[in-house]
N, C-alpha and C positions, 0 to 999 in steps of 0.2 A: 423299334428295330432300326429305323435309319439311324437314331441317335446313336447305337451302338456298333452301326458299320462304320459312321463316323469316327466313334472312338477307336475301335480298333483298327483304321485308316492315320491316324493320325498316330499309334503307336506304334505298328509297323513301319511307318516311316521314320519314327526316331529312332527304333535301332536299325534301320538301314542306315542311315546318317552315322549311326554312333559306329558300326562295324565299317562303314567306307571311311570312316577318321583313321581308323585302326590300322586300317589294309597302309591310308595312304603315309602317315604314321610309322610303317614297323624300319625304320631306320633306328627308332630310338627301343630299346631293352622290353623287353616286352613286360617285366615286372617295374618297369617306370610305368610304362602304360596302364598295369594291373592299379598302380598309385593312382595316377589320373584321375581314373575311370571310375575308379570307389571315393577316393576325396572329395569328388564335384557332388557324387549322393550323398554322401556324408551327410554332408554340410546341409542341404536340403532337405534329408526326411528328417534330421534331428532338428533341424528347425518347425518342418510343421509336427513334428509328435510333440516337441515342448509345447508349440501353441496349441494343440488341441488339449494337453492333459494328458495324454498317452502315459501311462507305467513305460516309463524306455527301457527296463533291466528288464521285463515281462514277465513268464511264470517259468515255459520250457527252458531254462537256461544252459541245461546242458546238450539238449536237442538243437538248438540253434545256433550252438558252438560247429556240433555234428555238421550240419547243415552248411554253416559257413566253409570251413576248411574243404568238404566237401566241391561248394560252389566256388571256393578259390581256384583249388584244382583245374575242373571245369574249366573258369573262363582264362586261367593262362595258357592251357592246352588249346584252345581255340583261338586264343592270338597266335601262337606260335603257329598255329596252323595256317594264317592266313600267308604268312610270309613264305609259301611255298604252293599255294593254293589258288585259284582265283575265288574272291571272294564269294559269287553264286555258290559256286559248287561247294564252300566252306558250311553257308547255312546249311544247303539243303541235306549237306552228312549228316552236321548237327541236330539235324530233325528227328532224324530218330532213335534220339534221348528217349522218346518214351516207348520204346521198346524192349530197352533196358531197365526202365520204372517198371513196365509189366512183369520183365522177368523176377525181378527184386520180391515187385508185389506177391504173387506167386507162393514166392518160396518164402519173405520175412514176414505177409501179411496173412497170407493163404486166402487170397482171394481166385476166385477160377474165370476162363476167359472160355467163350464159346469158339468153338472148331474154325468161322468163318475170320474170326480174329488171328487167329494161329498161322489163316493163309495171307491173310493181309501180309501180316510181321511177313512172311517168305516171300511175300513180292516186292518189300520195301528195299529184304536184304539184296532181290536180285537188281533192285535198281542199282546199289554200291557195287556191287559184283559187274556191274555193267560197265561203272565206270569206268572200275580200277581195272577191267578186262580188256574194253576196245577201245579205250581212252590214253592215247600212250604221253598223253601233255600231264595227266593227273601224276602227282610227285608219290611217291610211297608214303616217302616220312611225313606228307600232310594229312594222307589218308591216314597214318597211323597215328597223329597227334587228337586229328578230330575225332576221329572214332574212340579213340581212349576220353575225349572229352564228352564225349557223349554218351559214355558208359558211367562215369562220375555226375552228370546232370541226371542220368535215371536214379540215380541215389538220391540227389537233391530232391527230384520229385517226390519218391516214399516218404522222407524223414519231414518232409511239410507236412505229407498227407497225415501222418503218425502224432503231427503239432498240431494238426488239427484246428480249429476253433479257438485255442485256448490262449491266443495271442496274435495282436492286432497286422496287420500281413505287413507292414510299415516296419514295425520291430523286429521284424525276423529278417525283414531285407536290411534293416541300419545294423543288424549285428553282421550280418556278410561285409556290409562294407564299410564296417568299423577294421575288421579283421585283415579284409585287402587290402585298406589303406594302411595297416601298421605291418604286415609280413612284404605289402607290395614294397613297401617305403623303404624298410630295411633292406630288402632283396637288393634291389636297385642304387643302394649307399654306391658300391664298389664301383658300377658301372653306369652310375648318373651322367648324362648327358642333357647339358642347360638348354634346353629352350630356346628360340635365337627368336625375337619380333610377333609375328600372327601366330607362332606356333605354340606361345605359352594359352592362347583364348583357345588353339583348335582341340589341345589336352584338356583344360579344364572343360570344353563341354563336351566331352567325353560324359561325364556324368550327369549331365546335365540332361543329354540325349538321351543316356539311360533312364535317369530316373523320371522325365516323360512319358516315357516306353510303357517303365513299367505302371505308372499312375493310371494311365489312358486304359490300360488292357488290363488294369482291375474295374475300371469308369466301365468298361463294354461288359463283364463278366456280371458285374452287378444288375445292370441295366437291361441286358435279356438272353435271355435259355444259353445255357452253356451247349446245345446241339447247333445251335443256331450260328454262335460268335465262336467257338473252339477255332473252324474251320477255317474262319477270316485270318486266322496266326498265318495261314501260310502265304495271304499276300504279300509277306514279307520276301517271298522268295523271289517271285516276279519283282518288285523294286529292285533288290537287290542284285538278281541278274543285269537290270538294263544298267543300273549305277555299272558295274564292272565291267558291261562295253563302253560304253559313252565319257566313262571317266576314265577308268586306266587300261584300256583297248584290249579286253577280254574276249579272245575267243575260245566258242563255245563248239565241239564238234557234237555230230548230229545224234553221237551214242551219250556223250554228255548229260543231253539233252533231256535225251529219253531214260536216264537213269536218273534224274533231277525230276521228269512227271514222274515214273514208278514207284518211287519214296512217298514225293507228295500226294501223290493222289492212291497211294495205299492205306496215308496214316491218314489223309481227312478222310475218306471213307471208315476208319476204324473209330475216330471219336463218334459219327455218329451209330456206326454199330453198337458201340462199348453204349454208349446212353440209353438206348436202346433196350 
């Protein structure tokens, strides 16, 4: 167990790192960014799936197309959202992606959720509801970026869960960010903006940060009980919050706040009810 607080310590803080690049970052096109961000993993997981042997085309091929475009959606909606959002408050919308996975589930999987889950999801929505209510610094068009991105990650979530087993978790992420890196790149032709000095290294580890993230927090899911390590994902919020004072002088008001616990501490209560 400590091994895998570790790991998912260590991968929380990469994409804390990788989204406070982003935040400090959004001067440049946000589909430059979407470039970055996918060509640093790129390059990475195609390298270790060659050296291990990995099949790279895999079996799901068209599920993982699904899946990609899907997760492109996703993460360029949550850059754009960062550029009007403070960063905290950007994850913790994003969190509840898997409320939207539930709903999906539901209805394309027909899986059923017990009653106490049902009240979680309405405390989580009233934490958003808090914000965007007595939060008058929260922008609309950010709440309305993240929440649409977070309605396309609950997609992501089913159409893995539906890939299932049937391909190595490395190949379904090198086809997302085969895909970023070729729609981001092109996107971004029009309105490329070069790089000046340190800021060509702070883009490329963009992915870099990523594909840590996501290494580490398969290293902890492996390594012990998904009740146990689920819940650890949301120390990403805490990082994240103090990066966005201490870095770009984010303040938090006190309904903020308490709309940022009511999300989180709605959904870590519900993974370990869902396990349950």
């Amino acid at each position: 167990m400590k091994k895998a607080v570790l790991f998912m310590v260590i991968s929380t803080f990469s994409f804390t790192l990788m989204n406070a690049l982003v935040k400090y970052l959004n001067h440049f096109p946000t589909f430059e960014i979407v470039f970055f961000r996918s060509v640093g993993s790129l390059i990475l997981a195609t390298s270790y799936i060659l050296f291990k042997g990995i099949p790279i085309m895999g079996h799901n091929r068209k599920l993982m197309l699904l899946r990609s475009f899907a997760g492109l959606t996703a993460m360029s909606l949550f850059f754009m959202s960062l550029k009007y959002l403070p960063v905290g408050t950007a994850v913790s919308l994003r969190y509840i992606a898997p409320i939207f996975a539930t709903f999906f589930a539901v209805i394309l999987l027909g899986e059923k959720l017990r009653a106490i889950q049902w009240l979680l999801f309405a405390i989580a929505f009233c934490g958003v509801l808090v914000i965007k209510g007595f939060d008058d610094s929260a922008s609309t068009v950010g709440l309305l970026l993240v929440l649409t991105a977070s309605v396309f990650s609950g997609l992501v979530y089913v159409i893995i869960r539906r890939i299932g087993k049937g391909d190595h978790p490395l190949v379904v992420v090198n086809y997302f960010m085969f895909i970023g890196t070729v729609i981001g790149g092109l996107l971004s032709i029009r309105d490329f903006t070069f790089p000046v000095g340190i800021e060509w290294f702070l883009l490329l580890s963009l992915g870099i940060f990523g594909f840590f993230g996501q290494v580490f927090m398969t290293e902890a899911f492996q390594t012990a009980k998904t009740t146990l390590v689920a819940p650890l994902k949301y120390i990403e919020v805490i990082f994240t919050v103090c990066v966005g004072v201490f870095w770009f002088g984010d303040v938090y008001t006190i309904w903020s706040l308490l709309g940022i616990l009511l999300i989180i501490g709605a959904l870590a209560t519900n993974v370990l009810v869902g396990k349950r």
